[in-house]
N, C-alpha and C positions, 0 to 999 in steps of 0.2 A: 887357351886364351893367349893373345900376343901379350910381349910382354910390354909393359908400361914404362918402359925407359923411353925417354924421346915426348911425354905428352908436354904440348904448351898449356899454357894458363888460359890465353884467348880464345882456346879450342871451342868453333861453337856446338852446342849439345853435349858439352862434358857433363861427369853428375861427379862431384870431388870434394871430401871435406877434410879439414882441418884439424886434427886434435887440439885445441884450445888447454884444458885444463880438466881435471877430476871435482866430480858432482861437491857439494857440502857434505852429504852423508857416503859418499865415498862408492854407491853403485853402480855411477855412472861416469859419462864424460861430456863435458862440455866442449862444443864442435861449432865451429863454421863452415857454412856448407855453401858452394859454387856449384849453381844448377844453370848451364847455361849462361844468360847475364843476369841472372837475379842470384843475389846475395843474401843468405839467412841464418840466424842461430839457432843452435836447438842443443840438444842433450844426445845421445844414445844408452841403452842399456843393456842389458844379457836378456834374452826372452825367458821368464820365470811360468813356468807352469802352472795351470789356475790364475792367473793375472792377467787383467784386459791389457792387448797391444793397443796404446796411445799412439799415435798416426802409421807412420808406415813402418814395413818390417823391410830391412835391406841387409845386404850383405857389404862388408867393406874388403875391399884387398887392397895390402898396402904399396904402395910402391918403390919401388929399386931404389932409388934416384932421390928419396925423400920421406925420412924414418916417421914423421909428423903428419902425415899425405894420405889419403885412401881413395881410391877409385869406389865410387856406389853404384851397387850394383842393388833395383828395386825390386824385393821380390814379393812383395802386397802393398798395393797401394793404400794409406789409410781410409777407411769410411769417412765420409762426407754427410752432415745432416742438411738437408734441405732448408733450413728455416735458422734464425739468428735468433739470439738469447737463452734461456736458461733451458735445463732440461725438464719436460714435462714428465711427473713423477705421478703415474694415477695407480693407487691402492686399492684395496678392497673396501676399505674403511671409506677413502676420499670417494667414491665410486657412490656407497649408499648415502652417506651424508651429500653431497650432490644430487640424486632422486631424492631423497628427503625434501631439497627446498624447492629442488627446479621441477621435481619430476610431476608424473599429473597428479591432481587433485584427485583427494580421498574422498568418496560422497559417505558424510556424518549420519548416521541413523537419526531419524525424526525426533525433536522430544517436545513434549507436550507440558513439559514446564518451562518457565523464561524466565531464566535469574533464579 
């Protein structure tokens, strides 16, 4: 990889963040991230095994020229869900209780008493 001494800031199609500061709970870091001309904050963390990645996985290298600086490099983009709001949560349990009310009608055996 060339090395990163010489990148400008107005670079168009840089991907470059910021270390900001360290998480609350101390896992992480808080980062300002220059993707291009769009400006964003986020977090980073260590990929821990058995724990879902929250947005994308990337790699950072830092640069010469600027000990706070990282070049990002993407190497999974995060999943995207199709649709806005909360997550739909269907059980086994929400599943029968759902055919229970919605599902079809039971035919009741005849009875020959009323009341």
């Amino acid at each position: 990889m060339p090395s990163n001494h010489g990148h400008s800031p107005s670079k168009k199609g840089e991907d470059v963040v910021w270390v900001h500061s360290q998480t609350p709970d101390g896992e992480g870091l808080n980062v300002v991230r220059k993707r291009g001309d769009e400006v964003s904050f986020g977090q980073v963390r260590r990929v821990v095994e058995g724990k879902p990645i929250l947005g994308e996985l990337v790699a950072l290298r830092p640069r010469e020229d600027a000990p706070r600086f990282f070049d990002v490099e993407v190497l999974h983009a995060g999943t995207t869900t199709g649709r806005e709001g909360p997550p739909q949560v269907s059980t086994p349990a929400y599943r029968h209780g759902w055919a229970e009310v919605f599902g079809p009608k039971k035919k009741r055996a005849a009875s020959s008493a009323l009341n």
